[in-house]
C-alpha positions in Angstrom: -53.6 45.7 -162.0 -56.1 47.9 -164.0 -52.9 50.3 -165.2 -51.4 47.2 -167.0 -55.3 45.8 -168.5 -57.3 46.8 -170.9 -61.1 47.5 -169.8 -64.0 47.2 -173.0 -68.0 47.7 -171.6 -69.9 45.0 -173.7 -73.6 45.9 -172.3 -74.0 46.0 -168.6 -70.7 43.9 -168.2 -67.3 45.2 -167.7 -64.4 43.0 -169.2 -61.0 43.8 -167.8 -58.1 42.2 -169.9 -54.5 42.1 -168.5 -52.2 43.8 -171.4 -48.8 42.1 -169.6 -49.5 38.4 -170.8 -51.6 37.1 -173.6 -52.5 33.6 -171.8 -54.1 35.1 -169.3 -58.2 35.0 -169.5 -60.2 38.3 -169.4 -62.0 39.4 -165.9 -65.6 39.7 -166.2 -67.3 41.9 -163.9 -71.0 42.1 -164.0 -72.3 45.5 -162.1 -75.6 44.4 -162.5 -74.8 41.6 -159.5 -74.6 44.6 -156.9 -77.2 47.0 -158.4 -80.4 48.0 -156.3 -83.1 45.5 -156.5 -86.5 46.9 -157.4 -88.2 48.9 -155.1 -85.7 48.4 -151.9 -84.1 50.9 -150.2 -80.4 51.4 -149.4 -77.8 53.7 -147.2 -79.1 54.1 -143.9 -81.7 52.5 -142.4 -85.1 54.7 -141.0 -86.7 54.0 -137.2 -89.6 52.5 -139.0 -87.6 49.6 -141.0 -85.0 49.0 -138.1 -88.3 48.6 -135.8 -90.0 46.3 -138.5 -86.5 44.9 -138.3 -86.4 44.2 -134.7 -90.1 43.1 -134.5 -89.0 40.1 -137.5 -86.1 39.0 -135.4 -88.4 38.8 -132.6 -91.0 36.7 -134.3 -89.3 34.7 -136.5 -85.5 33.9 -134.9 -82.2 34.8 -135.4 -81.0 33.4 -138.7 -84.3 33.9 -140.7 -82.8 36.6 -142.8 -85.3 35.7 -145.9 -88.6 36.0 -143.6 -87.1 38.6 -141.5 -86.4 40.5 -144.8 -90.3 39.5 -146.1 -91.5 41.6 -143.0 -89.2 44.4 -143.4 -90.5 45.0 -146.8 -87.7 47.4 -148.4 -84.3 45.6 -147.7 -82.6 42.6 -149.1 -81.7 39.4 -147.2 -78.2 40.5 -147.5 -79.1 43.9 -146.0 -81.2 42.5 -143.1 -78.2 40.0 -142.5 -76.0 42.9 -142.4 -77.9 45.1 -140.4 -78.0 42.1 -137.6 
């Protein structure tokens, strides 16, 4: 698909437009959406954040991913639903 589009940065947003029909509407792809939030970690996770990790799940229940994720302190909801 990209081989046959042509791909224009406009800010922190990538439009991908396909060169092989003109009715077709442009792709917008928004990197920001996946960056790092402030101040959280990624890659692998240390003993000290799976333990705090662990310790959340025990307190608070499986499925509490947003408090869970307040306790960890350095990961995302998505990465503490992840790591479950």
């Amino acid at each position: 698909f990209l081989n046959d589009s042509n791909i224009c940065v406009h800010g922190d947003n990538i439009v991908v437009t396909p060169r092989s029909s003109a009715d077709s509407p442009p792709l917008l792809w928004r990197p920001t959406q996946i960056k790092q939030e402030e101040g959280l970690e990624f890659g692998r996770w240390s003993q000290a954040e799976h333990a705090r990790f662990v310790e959340g799940l025990q307190k608070f229940g499986k499925r509490k991913w947003v408090r869970i994720a307040e306790h960890v302190g350095t990961r995302s909801v998505i990465q503490v639903r992840s790591h479950a």
